[in-house]
N, C-alpha and C positions, 0 to 999 in steps of 0.2 A: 675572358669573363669567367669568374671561377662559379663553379656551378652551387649554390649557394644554402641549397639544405643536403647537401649530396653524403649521401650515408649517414643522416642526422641519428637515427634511432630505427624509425619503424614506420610500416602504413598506416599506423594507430594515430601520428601525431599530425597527418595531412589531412585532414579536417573539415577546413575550410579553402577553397579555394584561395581567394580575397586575402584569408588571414596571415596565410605561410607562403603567398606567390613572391614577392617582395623585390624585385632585382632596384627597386630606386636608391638604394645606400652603393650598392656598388657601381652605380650608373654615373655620382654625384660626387664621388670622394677624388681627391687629387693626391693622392698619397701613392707614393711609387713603390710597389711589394713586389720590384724586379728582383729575383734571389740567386745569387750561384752557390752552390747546384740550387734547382727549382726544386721547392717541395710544395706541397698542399698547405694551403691558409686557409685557415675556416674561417666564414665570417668574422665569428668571434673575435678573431685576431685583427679582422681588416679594420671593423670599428675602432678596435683598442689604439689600434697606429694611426688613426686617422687626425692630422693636423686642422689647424682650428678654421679654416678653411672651407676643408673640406667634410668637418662636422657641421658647420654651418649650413652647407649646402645640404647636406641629408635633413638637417633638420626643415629647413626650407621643403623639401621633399614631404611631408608632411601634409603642407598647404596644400599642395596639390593632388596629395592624396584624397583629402575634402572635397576639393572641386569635383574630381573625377570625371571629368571632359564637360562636354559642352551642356549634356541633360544629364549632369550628377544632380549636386549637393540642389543648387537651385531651384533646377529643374524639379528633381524628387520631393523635396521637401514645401514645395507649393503646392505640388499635388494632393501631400498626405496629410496639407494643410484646410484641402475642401470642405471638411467636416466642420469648417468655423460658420459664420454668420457672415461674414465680409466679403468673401471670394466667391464664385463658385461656376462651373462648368457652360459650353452653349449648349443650350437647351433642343438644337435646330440642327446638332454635325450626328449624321449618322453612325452607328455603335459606337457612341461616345461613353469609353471605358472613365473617364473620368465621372462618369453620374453617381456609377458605385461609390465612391468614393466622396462625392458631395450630397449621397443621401443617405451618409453611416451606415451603409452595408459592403465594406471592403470585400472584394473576391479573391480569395487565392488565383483564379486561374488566371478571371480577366485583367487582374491586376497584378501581376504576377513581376512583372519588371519594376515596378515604384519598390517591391519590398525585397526581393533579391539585390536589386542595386543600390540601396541605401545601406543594408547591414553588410553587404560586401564594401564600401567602402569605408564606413565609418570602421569596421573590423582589421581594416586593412591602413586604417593611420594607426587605432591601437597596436596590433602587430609589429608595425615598423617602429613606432615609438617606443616599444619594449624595447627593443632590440637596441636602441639608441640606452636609454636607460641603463638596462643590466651590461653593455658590454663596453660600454666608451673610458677614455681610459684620458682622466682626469689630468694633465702635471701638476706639479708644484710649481711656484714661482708667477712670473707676471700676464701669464694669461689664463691661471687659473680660473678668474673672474668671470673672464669671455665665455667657457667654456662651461661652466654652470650656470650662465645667462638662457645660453642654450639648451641648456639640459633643461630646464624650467620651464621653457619653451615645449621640448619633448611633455613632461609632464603635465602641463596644460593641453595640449591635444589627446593624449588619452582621456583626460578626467571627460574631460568636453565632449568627446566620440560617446564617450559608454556612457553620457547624459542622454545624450539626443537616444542612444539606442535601449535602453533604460525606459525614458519615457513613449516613445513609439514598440515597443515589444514586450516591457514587463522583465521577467525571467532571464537573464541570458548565462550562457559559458563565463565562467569569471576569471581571464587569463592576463596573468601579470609576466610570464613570463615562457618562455618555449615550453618548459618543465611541464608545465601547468597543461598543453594541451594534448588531447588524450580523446578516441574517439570514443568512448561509453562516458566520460564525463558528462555530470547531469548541468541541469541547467540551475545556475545560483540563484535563491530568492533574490528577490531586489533590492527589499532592506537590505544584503549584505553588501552588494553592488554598490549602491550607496556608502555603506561604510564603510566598506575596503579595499576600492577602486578610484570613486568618484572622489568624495571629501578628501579621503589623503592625498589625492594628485597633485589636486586643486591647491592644498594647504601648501605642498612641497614645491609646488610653481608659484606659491608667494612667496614665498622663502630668496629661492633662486633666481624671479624674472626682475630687469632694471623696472624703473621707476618709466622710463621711455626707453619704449620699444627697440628691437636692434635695427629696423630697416627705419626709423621716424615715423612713422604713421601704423594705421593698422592693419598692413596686412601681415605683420606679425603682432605674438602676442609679448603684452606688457603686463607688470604686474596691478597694473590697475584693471585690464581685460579678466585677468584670473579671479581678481575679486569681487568683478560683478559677475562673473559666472559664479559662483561660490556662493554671493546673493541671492541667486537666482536659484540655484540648485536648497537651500535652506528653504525661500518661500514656497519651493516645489514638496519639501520633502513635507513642511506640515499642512498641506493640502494632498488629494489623492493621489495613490495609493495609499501610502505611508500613514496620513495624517495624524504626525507629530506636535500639531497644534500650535498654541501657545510659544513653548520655548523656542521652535525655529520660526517663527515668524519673529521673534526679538532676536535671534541668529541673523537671520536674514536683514533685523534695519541696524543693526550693529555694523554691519561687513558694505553698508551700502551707506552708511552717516560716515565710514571710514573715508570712503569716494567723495563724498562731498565735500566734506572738511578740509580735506589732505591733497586731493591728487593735480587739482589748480584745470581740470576741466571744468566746460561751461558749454553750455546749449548753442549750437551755432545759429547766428542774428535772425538768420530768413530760412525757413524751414526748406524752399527749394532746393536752398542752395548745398544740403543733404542729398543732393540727387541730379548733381550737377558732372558732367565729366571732367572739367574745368577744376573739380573742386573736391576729387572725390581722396586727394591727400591730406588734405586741411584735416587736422589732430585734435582739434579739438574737442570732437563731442564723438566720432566714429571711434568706437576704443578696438573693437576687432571686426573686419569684416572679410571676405574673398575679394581679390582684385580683378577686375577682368579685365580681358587685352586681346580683341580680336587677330590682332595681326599678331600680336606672339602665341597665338593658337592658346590661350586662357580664356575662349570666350562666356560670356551667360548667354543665358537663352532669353533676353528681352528685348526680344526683336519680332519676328510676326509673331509671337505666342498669346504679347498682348495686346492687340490690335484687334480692331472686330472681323469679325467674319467678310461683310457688305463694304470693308473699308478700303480705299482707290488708295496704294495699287493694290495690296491684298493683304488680309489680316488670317491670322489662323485659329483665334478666338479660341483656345485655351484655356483661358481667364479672363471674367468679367468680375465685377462690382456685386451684388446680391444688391437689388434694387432697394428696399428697407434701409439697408446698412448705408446706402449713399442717401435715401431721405432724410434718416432722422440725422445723419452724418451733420454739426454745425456748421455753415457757414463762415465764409473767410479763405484768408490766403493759402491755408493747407487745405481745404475743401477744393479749391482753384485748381491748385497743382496734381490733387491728385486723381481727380476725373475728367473725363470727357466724356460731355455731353452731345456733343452734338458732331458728325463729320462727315463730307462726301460721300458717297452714294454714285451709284452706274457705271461709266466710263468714263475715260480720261476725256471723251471729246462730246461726252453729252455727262455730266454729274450734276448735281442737286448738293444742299447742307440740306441734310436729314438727323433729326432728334432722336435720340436712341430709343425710344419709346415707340417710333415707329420703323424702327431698323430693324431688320431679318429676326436679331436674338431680342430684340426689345430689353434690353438691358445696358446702363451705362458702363464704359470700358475706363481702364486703369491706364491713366497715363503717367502715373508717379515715374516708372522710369523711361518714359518717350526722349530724354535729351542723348542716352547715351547711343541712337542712333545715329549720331553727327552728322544730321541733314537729309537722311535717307532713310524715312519713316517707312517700316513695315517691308523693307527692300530686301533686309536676310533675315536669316532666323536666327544667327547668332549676333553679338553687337559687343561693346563694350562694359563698364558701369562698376558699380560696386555691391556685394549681397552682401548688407547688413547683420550681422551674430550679436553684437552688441555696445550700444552707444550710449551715452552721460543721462538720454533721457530715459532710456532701463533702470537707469540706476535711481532718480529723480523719484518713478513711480513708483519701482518696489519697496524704496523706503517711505512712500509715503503710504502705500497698502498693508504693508507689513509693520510699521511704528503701529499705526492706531487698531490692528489688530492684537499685538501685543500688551497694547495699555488702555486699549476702548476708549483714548482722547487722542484730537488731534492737535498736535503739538504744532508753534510755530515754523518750523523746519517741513514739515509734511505740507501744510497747508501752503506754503513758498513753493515748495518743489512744483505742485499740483499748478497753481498760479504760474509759475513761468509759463510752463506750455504752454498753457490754454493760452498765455497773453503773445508767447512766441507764434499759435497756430494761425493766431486775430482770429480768435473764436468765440462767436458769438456766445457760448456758454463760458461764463467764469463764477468759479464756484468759490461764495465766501463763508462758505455753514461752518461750524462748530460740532453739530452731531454728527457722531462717527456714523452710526450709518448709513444717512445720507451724502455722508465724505466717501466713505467705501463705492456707494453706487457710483457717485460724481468719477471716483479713479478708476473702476473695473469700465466704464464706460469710454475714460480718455484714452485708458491704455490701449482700445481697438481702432480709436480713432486714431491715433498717434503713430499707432503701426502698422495699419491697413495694408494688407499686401505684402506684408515681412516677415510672413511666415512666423506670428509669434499667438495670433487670436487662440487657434487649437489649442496651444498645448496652456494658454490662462485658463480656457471655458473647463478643460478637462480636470486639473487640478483644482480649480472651485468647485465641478460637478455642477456647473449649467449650461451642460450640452443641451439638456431634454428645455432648460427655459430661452435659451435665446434662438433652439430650432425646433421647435414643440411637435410641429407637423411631420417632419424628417425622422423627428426622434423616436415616434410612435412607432412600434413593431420592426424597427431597423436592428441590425446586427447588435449593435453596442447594447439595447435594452432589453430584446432577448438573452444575451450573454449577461449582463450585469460588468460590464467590463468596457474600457476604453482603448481596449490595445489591437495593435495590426499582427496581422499574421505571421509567424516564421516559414522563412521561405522552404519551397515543399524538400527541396537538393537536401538544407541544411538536417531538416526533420528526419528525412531517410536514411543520412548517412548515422544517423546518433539513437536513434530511435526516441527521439523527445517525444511528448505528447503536446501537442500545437496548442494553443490559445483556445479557448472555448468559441467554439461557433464555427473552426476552421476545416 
């Protein structure tokens, strides 16, 4: 194993843990650097030589950078998701660190693992994907193709890392390449982040990704996944921070009418079957998401996490429902799938069906993803299944929130997108209005129901700026409206080694 920053420069450029650990390119490539006589190969050179193979696999390496074991990406990003209206903590488990978190007062201390382990991996696919980037070593000839499918691949995980970290922290390091990292380096505005990192990634992974993905489904990306993130990051950027208004919300249904028009996805028939393990290849409407695979050690964490507390044989209540949000939640077959209302209670040789309402947490439990424990409800803590990043009905809604923001009317194509769902959810609300603002509420409304538990509520309420209206109680004298701010804390390691100034309130 060659030792793989060894004599790089200095202790200036080790930084980050996370960022410059990196051994997955060399762990991944099949490329034989047997030499006589043996001299030293620096990385740089192993990438360069690495056949298409075994670029592939590095690039695959990526994905799993994401994941980052069994309570990464999932796991984290549920958490830092408590601050929405839909999810949120048991109210009944002793020092439950997740309260901070679900009453917008994030802790450095007590929370301290959700925010070190998110920016250390999301830093650590940017990291590796540089490296893919600046040093892979293109041929001429007939697999050139192959090999910048992949690279475009590379550059869609960056763009995407430093989105998610972007909008959970604000400010960060802005490192495109080894060069770039340096310990007194300040922390980049975001605007820049946005437009010198993010966008161009993005832009340069449509360029480079096929049409369909290189594994068929999506736990790689396609250039159709790059584009609804690209969407996504437009409708982001003219809402807060940024709020760039107007022109990127027409960016945004420009890049997301592209997806409809073009890309030949379509909503899949029965919404459960979104959440089937049986089903979780099917291409159709998943455009990128994480795979999981208990037994090849890719597990997620939905297995006791979302289970209730009182539930036979045992739940570890994690995450529940926010009772409100399953009230006014409509009615119908995604309302079906994706609560439970009612379940077992005692023991296995004396139990009861008990109503969540009078269960330990009094609160309904999430069974959206209960199938991928193949028969053996609440049995481990790890399971199979698939985490959702983005699918056809992302794309569906942000061009139908983003068109009529752009043009204050709602255009046949928005008002369709909107009407699928709801008629895919058999939801008792279907909305046939004409006034935009009443179409706005009608979508800023579907889109929590649509994605309940996918870790997408936060980061819409944050960027509208209705945290303080859809948790008003919460929002009173909590961190965020003391500080005037939405963002998590930089982790305490990162702050001490650079001397940043943390996020207000940290």
């Amino acid at each position: 194993m060659f030792n793989i920053l060894k004599e790089r420069s200095s202790m200036r450029k080790i930084i980050y843990t996370a960022m410059l650990a990196g051994g997955m390119l060399m762990a991944t490539s099949c490329v034989d650097l047997t030499q006589e006589p043996q001299s030293f190969v620096t990385e740089e050179d192993y990438i360069a030589l690495m056949d298409l193979e075994g670029f592939e696999k590095a690039v695959s390496g990526l994905y799993t950078d994401l994941w980052q074991g069994n309570y990464g990406f999932n796991c984290r990003m549920q958490i830092l998701s408590l601050g929405g209206d839909d999810i949120m903590h048991s109210p009944t488990k002793a020092n439950n660190a997740h309260g901070y978190m679900d009453n917008l007062s994030p802790s450095l201390s007590i929370n301290a693992a959700n925010f070190t382990t998110s920016w250390e991996y999301f830093f650590k696919v940017i990291n590796n994907a540089n490296k893919l980037i600046n040093n892979v070593g293109i041929p001429e000839g007939d697999l050139k193709a192959k090999y910048q499918e992949a690279l475009g691949e590379a550059y869609f995980m960056r763009g995407y890392a430093y989105f998610c970290l972007a909008r959970l922290y604000g400010d960060l390091p802005l490192i495109l390449n080894l060069a770039d990292a340096d310990g007194q380096m300040p922390r980049t505005p975001v605007a820049e982040i946005y437009s010198e990192a993010i966008v161009p990634s993005l832009e340069e992974a449509i360029k480079l990704l096929p049409s369909k993905s290189r594994s068929g489904f999506s736990n790689t990306a396609s250039k159709w996944a790059a584009k609804a993130c690209l969407a996504e990051v437009y409708i982001t950027m003219a809402g807060w921070p940024l709020k760039k208004g107007q022109e990127y919300y027409s960016k945004a249904a420009e890049v997301a009418k592209d997806i409809i028009d073009n890309s030949g996805l379509k909503l899949t028939a029965k919404y459960e079957d979104l959440w089937k393990e049986a089903k979780k290849t099917e291409a159709n409407e998943h455009m990128f998401a994480i795979h999981h695979d208990a037994k090849q050690k890719s597990a997620s964490n939905y297995g006791k996490s979302y289970y209730p507390k009182d539930y036979i044989p045992a739940g570890w209540a994690d995450y529940y429902s926010e009772e409100k949000f399953y009230l006014d939640y409509p009615d119908g077959a995604r309302k079906d799938w994706n609560f439970m209302t009612e379940w077992l209670t005692g023991t296995a040789a004396n139990s009861k069906l008990t109503h969540y309402s009078e269960s330990t947490d009094g609160l309904p439990a999430i069974s959206k993803y209960y199938d991928y424990d193949n028969g053996a409800p609440a049995a481990s803590a790890q399971s199979n299944g698939i985490t959702s990043i983005y699918r056809y009905a992302d794309v569906l809604l942000i061009y139908a929130e983003a068109s009529v923001k752009a043009t204050n009317t709602v255009n046949a194509t928005a008002a369709k997108a909107l009407k699928d769902i709801q008629e895919r959810a058999g939801s008792s609300v279907i909305t046939n209005t004409t006034d935009p603002v009443a179409f706005e509420k009608a979508v800023f409304d579907e889109y929590g129901w649509e994605f309940f538990a996918e870790m997408r509520r936060w980061f819409q309420i944050v960027r509208l700026e209705k945290v303080a209206e859809v948790n008003p109680t919460k929002w009173n004298n909590s961190l965020f409206q003391v500080n005037n701010h939405y963002l998590m804390p930089i982790p305490e390691n990162s702050v001490l080694l650079t001397g940043w100034k943390n996020n207000a309130g940290y």
